[in-house]
Structure formats: C-alpha cells, structure tokens
N, C-alpha and C positions, 0 to 999 in steps of 0.2 A: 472368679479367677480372671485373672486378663492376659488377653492373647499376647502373643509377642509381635511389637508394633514395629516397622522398619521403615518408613519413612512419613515425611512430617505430612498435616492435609496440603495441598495444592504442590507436591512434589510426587508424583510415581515412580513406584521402583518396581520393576518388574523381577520377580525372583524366580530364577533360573533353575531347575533345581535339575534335568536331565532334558537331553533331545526329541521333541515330539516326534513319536512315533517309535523311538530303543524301549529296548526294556527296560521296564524299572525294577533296580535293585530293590534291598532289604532298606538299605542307606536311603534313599528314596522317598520311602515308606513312613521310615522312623525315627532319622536324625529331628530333633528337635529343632536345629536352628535351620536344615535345607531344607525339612517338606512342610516348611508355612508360607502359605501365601503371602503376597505381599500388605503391609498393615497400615498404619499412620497410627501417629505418635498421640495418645487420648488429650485432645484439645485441654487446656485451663481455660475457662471462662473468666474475660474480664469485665470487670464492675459496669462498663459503657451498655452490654448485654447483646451490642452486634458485631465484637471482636471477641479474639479468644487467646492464648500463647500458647506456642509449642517448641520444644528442641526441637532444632533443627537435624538435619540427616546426617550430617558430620558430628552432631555432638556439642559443635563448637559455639552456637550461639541461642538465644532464646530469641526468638521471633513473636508478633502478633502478625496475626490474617482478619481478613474481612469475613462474618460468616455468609453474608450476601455474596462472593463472587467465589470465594475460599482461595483466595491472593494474597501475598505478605504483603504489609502494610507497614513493616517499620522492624527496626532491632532491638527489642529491649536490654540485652547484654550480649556482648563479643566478646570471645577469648581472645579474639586478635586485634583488638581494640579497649583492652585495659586500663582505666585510671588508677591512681594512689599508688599509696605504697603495698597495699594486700592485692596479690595476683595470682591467679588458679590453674593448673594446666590440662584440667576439665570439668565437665559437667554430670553430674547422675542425676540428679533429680530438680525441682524446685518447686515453691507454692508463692501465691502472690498475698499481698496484706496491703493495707495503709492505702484502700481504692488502686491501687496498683504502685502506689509509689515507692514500696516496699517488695524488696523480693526476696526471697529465703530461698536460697543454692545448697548444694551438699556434694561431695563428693570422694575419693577414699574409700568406698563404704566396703566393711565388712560383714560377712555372714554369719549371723546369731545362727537361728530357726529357720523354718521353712520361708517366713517372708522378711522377717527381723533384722536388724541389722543396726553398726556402729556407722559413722561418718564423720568430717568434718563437716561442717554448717559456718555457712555466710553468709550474710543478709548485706543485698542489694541498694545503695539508694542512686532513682533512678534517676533524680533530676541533677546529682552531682555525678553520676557514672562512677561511684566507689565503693568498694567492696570493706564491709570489717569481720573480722573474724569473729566468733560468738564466742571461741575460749580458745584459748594453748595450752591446756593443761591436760589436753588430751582431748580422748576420741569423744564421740558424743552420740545419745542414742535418744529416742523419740523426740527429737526437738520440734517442738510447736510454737511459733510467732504469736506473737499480742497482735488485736487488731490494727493496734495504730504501727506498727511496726520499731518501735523502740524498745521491744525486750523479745527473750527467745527462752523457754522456760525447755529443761532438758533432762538427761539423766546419766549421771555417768558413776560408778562404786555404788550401785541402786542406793543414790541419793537424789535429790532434786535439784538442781542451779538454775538461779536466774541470773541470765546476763545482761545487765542493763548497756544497751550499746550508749546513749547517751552521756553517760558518766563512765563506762570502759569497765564496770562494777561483775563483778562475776560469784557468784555467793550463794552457799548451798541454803537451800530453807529448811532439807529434814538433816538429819545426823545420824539416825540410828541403822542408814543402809548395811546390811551386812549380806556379802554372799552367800547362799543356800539355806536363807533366813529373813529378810526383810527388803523388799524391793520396794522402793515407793514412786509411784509414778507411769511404770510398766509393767504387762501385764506379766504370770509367768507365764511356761511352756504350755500348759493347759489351756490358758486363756487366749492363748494367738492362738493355738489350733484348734479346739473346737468352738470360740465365739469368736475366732476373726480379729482380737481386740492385737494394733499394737502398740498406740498410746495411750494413756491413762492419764491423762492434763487436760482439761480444759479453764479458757481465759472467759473471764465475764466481759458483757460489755465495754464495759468502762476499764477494763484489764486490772483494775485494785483486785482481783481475785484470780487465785489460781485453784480453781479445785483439780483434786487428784484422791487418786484409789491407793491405799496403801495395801500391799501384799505379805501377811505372815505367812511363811511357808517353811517355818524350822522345825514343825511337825512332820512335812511331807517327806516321806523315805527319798533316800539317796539313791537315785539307777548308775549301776556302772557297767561299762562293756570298754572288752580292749579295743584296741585302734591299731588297723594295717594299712600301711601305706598302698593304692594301686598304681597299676602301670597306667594309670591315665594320670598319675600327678608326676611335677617333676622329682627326682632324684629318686626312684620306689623303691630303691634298694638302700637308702639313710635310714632305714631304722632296725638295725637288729635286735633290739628290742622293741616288743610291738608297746604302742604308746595305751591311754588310757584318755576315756572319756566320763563322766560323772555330770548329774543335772537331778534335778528336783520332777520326778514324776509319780504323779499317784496315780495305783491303780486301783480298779476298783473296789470299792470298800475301804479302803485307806484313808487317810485324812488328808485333807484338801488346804489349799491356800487358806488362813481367814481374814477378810478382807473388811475395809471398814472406810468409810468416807471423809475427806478432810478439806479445809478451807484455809487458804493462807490469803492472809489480808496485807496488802504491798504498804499500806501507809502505816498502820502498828505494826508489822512485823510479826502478826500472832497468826495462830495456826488452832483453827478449831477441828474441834470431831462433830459431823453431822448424827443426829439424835435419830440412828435409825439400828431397827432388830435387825444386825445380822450373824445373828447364830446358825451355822452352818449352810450360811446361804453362800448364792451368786449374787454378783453384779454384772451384768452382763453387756451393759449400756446405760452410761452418764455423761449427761451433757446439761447446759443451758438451754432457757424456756425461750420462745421468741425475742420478750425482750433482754435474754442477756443477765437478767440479776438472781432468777432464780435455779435451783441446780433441779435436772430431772433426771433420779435414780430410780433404776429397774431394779427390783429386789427377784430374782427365782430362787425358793427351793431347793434341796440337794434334788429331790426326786423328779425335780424339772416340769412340777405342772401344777404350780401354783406360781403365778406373776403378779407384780402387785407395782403400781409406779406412782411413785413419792414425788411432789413437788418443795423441794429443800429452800427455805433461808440461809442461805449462807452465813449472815450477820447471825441470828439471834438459835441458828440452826432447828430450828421447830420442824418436823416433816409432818406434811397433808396428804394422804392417799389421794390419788386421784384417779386412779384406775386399776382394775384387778381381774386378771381372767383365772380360773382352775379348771382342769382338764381329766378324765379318768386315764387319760393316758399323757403321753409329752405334748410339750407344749412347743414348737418348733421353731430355732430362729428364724428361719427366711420369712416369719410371718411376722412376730412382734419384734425383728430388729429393721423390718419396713415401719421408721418411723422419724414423722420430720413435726421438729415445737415449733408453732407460729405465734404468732404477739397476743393472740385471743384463744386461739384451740390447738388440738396436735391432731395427726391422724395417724393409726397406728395399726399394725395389719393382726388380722385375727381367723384361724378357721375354726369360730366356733359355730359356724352355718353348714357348716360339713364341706363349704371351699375356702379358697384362702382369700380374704376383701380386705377389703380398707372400710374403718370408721373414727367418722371424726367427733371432738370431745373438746367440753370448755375445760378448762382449769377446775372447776367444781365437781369433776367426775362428772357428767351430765353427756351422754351420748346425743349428738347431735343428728344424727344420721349415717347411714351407711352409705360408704361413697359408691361403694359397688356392690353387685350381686348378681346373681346367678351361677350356673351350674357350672362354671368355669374359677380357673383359679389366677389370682394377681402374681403375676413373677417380678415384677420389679416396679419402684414406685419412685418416678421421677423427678415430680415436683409440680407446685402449682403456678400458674402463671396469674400474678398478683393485680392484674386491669380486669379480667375477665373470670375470676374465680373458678376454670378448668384445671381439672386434675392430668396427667400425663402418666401413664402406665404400660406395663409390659402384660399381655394377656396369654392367656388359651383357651381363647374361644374360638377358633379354628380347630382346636381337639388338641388333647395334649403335648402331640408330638410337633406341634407348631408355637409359635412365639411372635405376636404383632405389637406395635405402639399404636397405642388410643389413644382416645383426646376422652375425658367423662366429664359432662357439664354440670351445675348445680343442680340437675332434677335425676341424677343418676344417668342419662342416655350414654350409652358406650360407641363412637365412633373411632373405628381403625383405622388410621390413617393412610395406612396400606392394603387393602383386603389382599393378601396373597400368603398361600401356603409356606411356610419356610423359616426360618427365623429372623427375626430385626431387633436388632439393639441399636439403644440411641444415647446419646451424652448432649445433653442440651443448654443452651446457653443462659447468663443468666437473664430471669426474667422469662424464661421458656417463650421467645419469639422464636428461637431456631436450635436446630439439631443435627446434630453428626448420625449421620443413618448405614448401619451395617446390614447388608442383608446376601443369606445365601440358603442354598438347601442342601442335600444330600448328594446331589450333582453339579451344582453350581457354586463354586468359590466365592468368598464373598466382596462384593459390590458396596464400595464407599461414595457416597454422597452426602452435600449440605443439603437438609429440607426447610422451608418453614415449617412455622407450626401447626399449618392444615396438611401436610403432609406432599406439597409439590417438590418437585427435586431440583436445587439451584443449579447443581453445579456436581458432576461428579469427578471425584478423587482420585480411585484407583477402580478398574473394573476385570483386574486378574485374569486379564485374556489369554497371556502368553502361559502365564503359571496352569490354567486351565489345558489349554494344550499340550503342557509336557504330559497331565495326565489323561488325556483323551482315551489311553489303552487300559487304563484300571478297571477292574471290577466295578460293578455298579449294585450299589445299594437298594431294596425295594423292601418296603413298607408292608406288612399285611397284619390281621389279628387270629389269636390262633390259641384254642381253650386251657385254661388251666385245670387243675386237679379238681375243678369244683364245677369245671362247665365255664367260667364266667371269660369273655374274652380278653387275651392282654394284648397289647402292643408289643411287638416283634418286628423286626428284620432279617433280610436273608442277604449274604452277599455272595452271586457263583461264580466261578471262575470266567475271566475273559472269555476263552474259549469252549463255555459251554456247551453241551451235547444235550439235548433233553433225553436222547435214547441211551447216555450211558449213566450209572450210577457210581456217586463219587463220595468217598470217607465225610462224614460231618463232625465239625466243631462247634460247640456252644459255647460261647464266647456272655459272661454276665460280670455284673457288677452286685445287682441289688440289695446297697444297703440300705434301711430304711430315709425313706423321702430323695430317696434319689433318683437318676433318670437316666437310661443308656439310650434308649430309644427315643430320638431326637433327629426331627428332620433340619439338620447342618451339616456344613460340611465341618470333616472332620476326621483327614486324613490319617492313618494310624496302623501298627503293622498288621494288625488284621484284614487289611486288605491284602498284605503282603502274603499270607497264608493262604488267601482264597484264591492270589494267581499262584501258588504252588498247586494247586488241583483240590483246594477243601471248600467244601458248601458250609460258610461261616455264617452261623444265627443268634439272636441274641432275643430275648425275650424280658420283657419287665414284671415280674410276677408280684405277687401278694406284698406289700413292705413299700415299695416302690412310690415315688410323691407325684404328683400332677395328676391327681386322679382324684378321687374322693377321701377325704382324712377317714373313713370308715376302711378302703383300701389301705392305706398307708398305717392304720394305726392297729389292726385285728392282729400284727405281730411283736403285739406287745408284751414284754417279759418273757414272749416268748422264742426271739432269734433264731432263724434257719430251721426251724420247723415249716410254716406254712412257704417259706422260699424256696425249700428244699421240694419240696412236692411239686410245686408251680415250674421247676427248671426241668425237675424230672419229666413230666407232663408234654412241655415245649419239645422237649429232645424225641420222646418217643412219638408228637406227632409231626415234626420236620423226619426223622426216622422211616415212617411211612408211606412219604412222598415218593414218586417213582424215581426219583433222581436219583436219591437216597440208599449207599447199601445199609441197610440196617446192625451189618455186624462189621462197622466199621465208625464208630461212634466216640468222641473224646468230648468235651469240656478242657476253658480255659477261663482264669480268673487270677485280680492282681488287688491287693491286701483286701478289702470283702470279700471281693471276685476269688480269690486263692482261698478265704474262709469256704464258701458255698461250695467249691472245688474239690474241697476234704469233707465237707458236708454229704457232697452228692457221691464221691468213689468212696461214702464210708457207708451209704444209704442198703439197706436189704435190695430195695428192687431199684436200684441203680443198674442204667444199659451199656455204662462206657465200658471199654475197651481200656482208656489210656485218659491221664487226668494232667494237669500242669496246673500245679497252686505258687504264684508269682507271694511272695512277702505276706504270707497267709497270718491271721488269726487263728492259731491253735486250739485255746481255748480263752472266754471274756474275761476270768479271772485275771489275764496277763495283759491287759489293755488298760488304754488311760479313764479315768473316774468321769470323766464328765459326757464322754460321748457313748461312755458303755451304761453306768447310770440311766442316762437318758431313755434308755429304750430298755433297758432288764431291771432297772432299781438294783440295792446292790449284792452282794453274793450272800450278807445275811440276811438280807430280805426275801429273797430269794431264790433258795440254794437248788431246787428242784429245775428250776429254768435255768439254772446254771448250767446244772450237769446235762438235761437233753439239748442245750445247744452246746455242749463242749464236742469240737471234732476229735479228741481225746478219747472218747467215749464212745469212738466208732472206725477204730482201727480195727479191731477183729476182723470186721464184715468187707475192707478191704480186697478187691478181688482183684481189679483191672492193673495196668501198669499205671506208677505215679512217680511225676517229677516235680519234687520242691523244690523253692530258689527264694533265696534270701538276700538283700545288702547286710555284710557285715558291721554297718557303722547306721541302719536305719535304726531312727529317733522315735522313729512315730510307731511301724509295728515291728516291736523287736525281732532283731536274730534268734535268741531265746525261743518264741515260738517254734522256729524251723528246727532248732536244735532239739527239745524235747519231744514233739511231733517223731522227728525221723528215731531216736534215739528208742521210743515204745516199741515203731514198725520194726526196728532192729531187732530188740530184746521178743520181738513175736514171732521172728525168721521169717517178717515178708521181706522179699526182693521189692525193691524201689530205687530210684534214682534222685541226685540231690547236685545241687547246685551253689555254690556260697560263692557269692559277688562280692570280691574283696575290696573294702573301704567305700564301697557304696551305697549312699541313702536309700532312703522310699522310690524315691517317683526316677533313680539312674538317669539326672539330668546332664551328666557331664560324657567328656567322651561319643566313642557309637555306640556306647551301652544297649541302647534300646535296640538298634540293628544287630549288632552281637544277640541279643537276645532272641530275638526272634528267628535268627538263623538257628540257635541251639533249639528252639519248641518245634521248626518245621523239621529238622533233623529228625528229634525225638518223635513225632507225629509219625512222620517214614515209617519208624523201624518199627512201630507198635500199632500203624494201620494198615499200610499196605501190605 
C-alpha cells in the first residue's frame, strides 16, 4: 500500500491538521486526507542512478533532483511551458523509458477497482519538449511503453492496441475482447485484488515482443447489487431509481478466470500460445528473464501450494521448469512475488525454512544459495547493487513489530543500516548507491531523508515536527506480550486514555484485524480512529493471535482450512487477560473489527465463552462461501473440499449463542466484501428475535475513502460503545 504523499523530496509541507494543544476531534483522527502527516511524492529513479524525477507539489511539472543534496536540478516537463500542438492541463501519473528520453504522462484517470483505472496516456519526447497522444479513440487502461520509447502497448474494449508513435499507427493485436468474457492483457477483479496484478503486458528487450496473459472469464458468475447515490456525491437525489452494478466475481468454489500465456511478435504480426499446463491454475507473475528475451511464468495451483516457474521461449514457445516450491499448506505471495530475474540467476523469496528469505537460482533450476537466513523474516526485497554484489532488504530482526533496511553481502552477513527500533522504508536509486529513507515508530511521525547506501543521512526531507505537535495530546500507544489460549505469547498493544488514572477502571475495546499473514501490531506511526475512541475514555487493545504473519510460517500456517477457530480463541484469551488488569472493569468489555476484523467480531459475540458486552463488525465476512475464490481458496481450499471447515468457520453458524449487544455496518456498493453478507447475517439474528443494531452506508465502498465517512463512523461506534458500556 502507499501512503499518501503531499509534497515533492527537497519541498516541506507541513500539514496542519488542528492547534497544538485543542482538542482533537473525530475528523482529526480519521479524515484520510487531514490526519496524514506530511509525505513526498515516491522518487522515479533515473537511468544516471544519482538523480531521480518527481511531480512536483502543484501537479504542474515533472522535475529531477540530485540524490546527493535532494535539490531540483532541472524540469523535465511544464504544464506552463508546453510545446506542439498536444497540450495537457494536468498531470497524474508518469513512468520514464528510452534512458529518460522518453516519458510516459497520463491523466483523466478513472476509477475501475480498488487501484485500476482508465486514462489518457502521452508519451513525452524530451529533447524536442513534445507531447503525442497514444490514441483518440478513447480512454486507455494499463498502458505500458517499449523500452526505446516509440510504442505504448494498452488495452481498451479488453483488447490489446499497439500505438506506434513513430508512424501515428494505432492497431489492436487481439480481437476477440469481449466484456464479462475475454480480457486480454488486464488482469480481472480477482487478480488486482488478491495478487496485486494491474497489468498483464510485458515488452522484451528488443520490444519485437509483447507478451501478455489472456483472461477467459465467461464461466465466472455475474455479481449484481443495486446502486444508490450518497450524500457525499453530487446531485444524491438524481436517481429515483436506484442504478445497478454487475462484474465478473468468483466465489468460492466457482470457476475462475482461465488464463493462458501469449506472444505477439511486432515484425510477423503473429501471436503465439506459450506451451504451458494451465488447467485450472494461476498465473500470478510474468515477466522477462534478465536478458529480456525469455518469458518467466509463475504457474500456482487452484489450492495455492504448489509453485512451479517456467522459463518460456517466446519464438519457439518450448517451457523449462526452473523452479518449484509445494507447501502442506499456502504458499504466500509476499514471499514468492519477492522476485527480481537477472542476466545469470533470479532470487526469489521462499519460507520454506519456517522464515520468509531470499534464494538465489541459475536458469537450470540449480539453487545457488540462500541469500538470507535466520530466525527472522524478509519484508521487502530491494535490489542489488550490481559493482559490489549486495543485496538490500527490508527485515525483522529487531522482532517482528519492527522493520529495518540491511545491506547482505555475498557470504550472507546481514547489516542494518539503521540499528533502531521502529520502521524504515526505503526506495532506492538505480544501481542501489542511494535511498529515500522513511522512518518513524508508534510516537514518532515519520522522518524523510536521502541515505547512501551505508546508511549515512545526506539530507533530510521532511521531519513532521509541526504535524507532530498538533498531536502531542493523543493517546499513546505501548507495546507488550500477553498469552494466548495455549500459553504461547502474542504481540499486543494497549492504547489509554490521555487522561489516564491507574486507580480508576475504564470500559475496554479490542480492537483486531487477524487475517491470515497479516499484522496489526506494528511499531509505526499510524494515526487512526481508534485513538479517537481511546480519548473518549476506552482502554483500546489489539492483539495478533494464531494466523497472523511475521512470526514463524508454523504460527501463520496451524489455521489452516481451518479460519477463526484458533483466532477466535487467541482474541478471546487477549480480551480476558487485558480484562484483568486493574485498570480494567471486567464487565465492561466490547471488540471492534472491519472486514476480517468485523468477521472475528461475529466470530467472537457468537463464541460459547465469549466476555463482551457489545460487539461492532465493520463490512464483516458472514460466511467464506460468500467471498472471492482466490483469497478464501487460499487458506480453506474450497467448499467441496472442504465443507466441514466451512461450516465451523461460518459466523452463520453461531448466531444462536449471540448474547452481548451487536452492531453491523456495511457499504452499500462494496466490491470486495459484499452488502449480502451484512444482509443475510442480520436477516437470521432477525428471523431468531435477537435485538441488534445495523448500519448500511449508502453507496459506499470497503475501505469509506470519500467524504468524513471514517469520522462519521467512528462517532456512531463511540456513541454505540456509550449506551451499551457505560
């Protein structure tokens, strides 16, 4: 995920969001765009590897800096300084090509998915300062440039176009796109949200090759839900009749996209099929090998724990295994989509040592060595810096609630370039001489600086003093571990009230997420309304139990097939020992959770020895039969595989037991865990005459990014908290 960035590196912007030392509101708390610290705009590395380009703070221009000083050093485009006849009057995005002499602009863009989206696209030339359009025939979606920067391969009526800017040529390569049936090129709705993908083109070196993923999905059932307009959009009252939405999602045990591999060769004009089994698989990652000419396909499983990675001819299409992990249980992307092809080997991430490393591999499948190891787990895998063969990585070898950048040399040695508790993220130049370095903790907003690549600090960015001080009066976060159902300890937080008392006892909220391989308990900052809750007077905790990743894949993987059994226990467990603390009134006790976090939520007020009082399940998982095939698959296999861990995780299957007060809430128009849940869920507790309380967010997604949604919301849960703890 990336943060939201407000201004460019070597410009501060301090973001204002209330008066040090007022109160801070709800708005405060939870507005998405007021309570983020101030950011910079994620550098583009250029080709030189000691500058880099970024938008500028206005929008208006693309700039390069120096990463040695982190000073502008020149304008690569101006909106206010336009040549030709194509002229723009902004900017959203761009990528660089052609060693920088090419630049690829977009702007228009509209909203597919959660990160998806159409545009216009125009490719830069920088030494004549003119702009050409890539097509008028309409909108354009995953456009990706050739290296040399004279074609922009795209997708628009899920077909393929290549726009030759040199000859003005604009020309589809497939034909058979058809809506809610044949995409080719982009991923679908599955595939952007649970592997991240949102192009599916890749250009060979020498750009005579476009490989691409083609998508059948005229199997995949039609989802439909109506559509109401909210008072957070213009006109909300133009639709008296409410609209509709319709989209290709599976769930699970349904059938899935089938997808299959393709080469289009620019000088015949032909289009081959890659020779590879994929009967009812994924693809989950394809690209070119180091040099450029051969294709490297990931082939997974429906059941997601068999990997197998193919090195493709494109020309003669022949596929070579080249690598192959299987797993008793899933197999997890953050490991094996950590993966970069270089001219001789790949390295590609693996926890099949029971952490998450890195190992590197020839072409012949021949494991080279393991770049890492130990009892710790790789979070992110940077790059190597090609003079001195060190690897650059994200660790947790500070313990899992932290996050450093190493340097790991050819004999394995791991050096942190930071030793300090907290988090650091880095974007590094290319050639890994230098790096953009984020760093902050639980109390500390985060602290932008340029490093080199021993980890000294050139020059720093932004250092969020002011933003810091508006919240000087917030609750404060603190770290402890605290047993689960089995004895074993998890990682936990607590946050109490500003104005804490140790001699009086205050209502507690448990506050989780844990869906498998995930992580709440995390020393960053990461402002959010549950601090908001905790200055209304609640002792808010959160606990990472059983399921939960950065731990040992034996931790993360023991809830397998089996969902919200071993989490359920593990939350219960946390709550009844934060419960006991003298702070604590024991009969004053609630949970809060938002789509897992709302699953676990109906998990736990449906649980026999469940202690809450009052429960809040935000866009809840009802039951897994109603969610999408690839991320519920993943971790239950599917319902006829199944059907026994179907039913003891269905929270369906645990409304009877029902005791405490519950409030469900739902977006009417979310994509990802339907309304449907929330409707059938409340719909049983009706048909059973429990009292509960329910909430429907009209025309609003998953994550209520628009509007004060989120501050709205959280005044309604501290409301409801009131009247059913105090």
């Amino acid at each position: 995920m990336s943060m939201l960035r407000n201004c460019v590196l070597g410009v501060a912007m301090a973001s204002s969001v209330a008066v040090a030392g007022a109160a801070l509101t709800a708005e405060d708390y939870c507005n998405l765009t007021l309570n983020k610290p101030a950011g910079v705009v994620t550098p583009t590395p250029l080709p030189d590897g000691v500058s880099y380009a970024a938008l500028s703070e206005n929008g208006r221009s693309i700039d390069s800096y120096s990463y040695k000083t982190g000073k502008k050093t020149g304008t690569i485009f101006s909106l206010d300084a336009q040549k030709g006849d194509v002229k723009i009057d902004r900017i959203d995005g761009f990528s660089i090509a052609a060693g920088g002499r090419k630049v690829m602009i977009w702007n228009d863009k509209t909203k597919i998915y959660r990160n998806s989206f159409t545009a216009q696209y125009y490719v830069l030339d920088t030494m004549r300062g003119t702009l050409q359009r890539v097509s008028d025939q309409g909108a354009q979606r995953g456009a990706t440039i050739s290296h040399d920067g004279r074609m922009v391969a795209y997708m628009r009526d899920n077909n393929i176009y290549i726009s030759n800017l040199d000859y003005g040529t604009d020309n589809a390569i497939t034909k058979d796109g058809k809506l809610n049936e044949i995409i080719n090129g982009i991923p679908d709705w599955a595939y952007e949200e649970e592997f991240g993908m949102l192009t599916a083109m890749r250009w060979s070196a020498d750009d005579n090759t476009l490989a691409y993923i083609r998508f059948d999905e005229s199997k995949v059932p039609v989802y439909k839900f109506d559509t109401y307009k909210s008072f957070c959009e213009e006109n909300p009252l133009s639709d008296p009749y409410p609209g509709s939405y319709s989209y290709k999602y599976p769930l699970a045990g349904y059938p899935n996209s089938t997808v299959s591999v393709h080469a289009y060769n620019l000088d015949t004009r032909s289009t081959k099929t890659m020779d590879l089994d994929l009967t009812g698989a994924y693809v989950p990652c394809m690209d070119f090998d180091g040099e450029g000419r051969n294709l490297m396909v990931m082939v997974l499983n429906r059941d997601q724990n068999d990997l197998k990675v193919y090195r493709v001819n494109p020309g003669s299409t022949v596929a070579r295994q080249v690598y192959a992990e299987r797993s008793d249980a899933w197999l997890s992307p953050s490991a094996y989509q950590m993966v970069d092809y270089g001219v001789k080997s790949f390295v590609i991430g693996s926890e099949k040592s029971g952490y998450r490393h890195l190992y590197e591999y020839d072409y012949n499948g021949n494991q080279l060595k393991a770049v890492t190891k130990g009892n710790w787990n790789v979070t992110d895998y940077y790059g190597q810096d090609p003079r001195t063969g060190i690897y650059y990585v994200q660790t947790t070898e500070l313990g899992a609630i932290n996050r450093n950048v190493a340097a790991v040399d050819r004999t394995g040695k791991v050096s942190l370039l930071n030793k300090v508790a907290g988090t650091e993220d880095a974007w590094f130049s290319e050639g890994c001489q230098y790096y953009l370095r984020s760093y902050s903790t639980a109390q500390q907003p985060p602290v932008y600086t340029i490093c080199d690549n021993k980890g000294r600090r050139l020059v720093e960015i932004e250092n969020n003093a002011e933003y810091a001080a508006n919240y000087s009066s917030a609750p404060v976060k603190e770290f402890l571990q605290v047993p689960n159902a089995e004895g074993a300890m998890m990682d936990a937080y607590v946050i109490k009230p500003s104005n804490f008392d140790a001699s009086k006892k205050y209502p507690l909220l448990m506050y989780q997420y844990n869906g498998p391989d995930s992580q709440e308990v995390r020393n960053r900052w990461r402002m959010e309304g549950i601090y908001y809750l905790a200055q209304q007077g609640y002792v808010v905790a959160c606990v990472d139990g059983r399921g939960t990743g950065n731990r040992t894949r034996e931790w993360s993987t023991c809830v397998y097939r089996r969902l919200g059994q071993y989490e359920t226990a593990d939350q219960l467990a946390g709550a009844k020992w934060f419960a006991a603390q003298s702070y604590v009134d024991p009969d004053r006790t609630a949970c809060f959770g938002w789509s897992y976090g709302g699953y676990m939520t109906l998990m736990e007020m449906g649980d026999t020895n469940s202690i809450f009082k009052a429960g809040v399940a935000m866009a809840p998982v009802a039951d897994w039969r109603w969610y999408d095939s690839i991320y519920t698959e993943r971790y239950m296999s599917t319902p006829q595989q199944n059907p026994s861990g179907y039913n003891d995780a269905s929270a369906m299957n645990r409304t009877q037991n029902l005791k405490g007060r519950l409030l469900i809430m739902s977006g009417t128009s979310d994509d990802n865990v339907h309304f449907y849940n929330t409707l059938k869920y409340s719909s049983k507790l009706f048909n059973e005459g429990t009292v509960f309380d329910m909430m429907a967010l009209t025309g609003f997604e998953h994550s209520l990014p628009l509007c004060n949604a989120r501050a709205n919301l959280f005044i309604k849960i501290a409301d409801f908290l009131d009247k059913n703890l105090r």
